[in-house]
N, C-alpha and C positions, 0 to 999 in steps of 0.2 A: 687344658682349659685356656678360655682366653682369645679363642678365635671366633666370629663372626657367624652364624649358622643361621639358614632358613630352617621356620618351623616345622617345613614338611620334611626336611634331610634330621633333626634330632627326634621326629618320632618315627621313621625310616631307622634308624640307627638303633639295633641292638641294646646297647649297653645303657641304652637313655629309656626304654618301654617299661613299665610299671613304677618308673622313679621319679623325684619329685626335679624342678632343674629350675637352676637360677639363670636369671638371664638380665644380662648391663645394655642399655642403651639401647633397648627394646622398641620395636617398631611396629606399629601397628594400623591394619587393614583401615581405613576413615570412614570404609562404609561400615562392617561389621563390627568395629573394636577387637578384632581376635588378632594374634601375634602374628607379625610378619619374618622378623627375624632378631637377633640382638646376638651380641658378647654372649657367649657361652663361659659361666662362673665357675659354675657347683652345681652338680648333682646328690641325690641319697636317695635312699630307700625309705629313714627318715624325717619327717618334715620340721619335727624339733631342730632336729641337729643340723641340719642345713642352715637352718632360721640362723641359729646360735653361730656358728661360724660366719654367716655373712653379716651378722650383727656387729661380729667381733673382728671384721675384715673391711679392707676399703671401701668394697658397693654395698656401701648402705642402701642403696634406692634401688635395689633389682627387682626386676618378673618373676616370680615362683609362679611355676606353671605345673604341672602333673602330666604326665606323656602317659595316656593309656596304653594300652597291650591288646588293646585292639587293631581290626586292618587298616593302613597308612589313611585311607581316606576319608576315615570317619577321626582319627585322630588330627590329621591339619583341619580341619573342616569344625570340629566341636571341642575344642581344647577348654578346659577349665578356665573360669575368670581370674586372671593376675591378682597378687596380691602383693601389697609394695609394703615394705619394711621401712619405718621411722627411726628417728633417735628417742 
């Protein structure tokens, strides 16, 4: 974790499809609002417990995003609205 990823490579990526994924210094499309890329945190299955860990970890301000299990093009294309974690 901890590296850099476009959104269309973490819903491309096996290990990321039906899970829920934190994302740091999140960039996003100006015309659409949808994810362009960020920090890859934390993933889960989840969403509590993701919550909870990046609560209780550095990036309080991450993207939680949901990576469907759908085909790649309809997941970069219609990704869930972010939801950004307070103190």
């Amino acid at each position: 974790m901890g590296c850099r990823l476009t959104w269309p490579e973490i819903c491309q990526h096996e290990a990321f499809q039906g899970r829920w994924v934190a994302l740091d210094q999140c960039k996003y499309d100006a015309r659409t609002a949808r994810p362009v890329d960020g920090v890859l945190v934390d993933v889960d299955d989840d969403l509590v417990a993701l919550c909870s860990r990046i609560r209780e970890g550095k990036s309080r301000y991450c993207a939680i995003l949901f990576c469907g299990d759908t085909d790649e093009r309809t997941m970069s294309s219609t990704p869930l609205p972010a939801a950004r974690l307070s103190t």
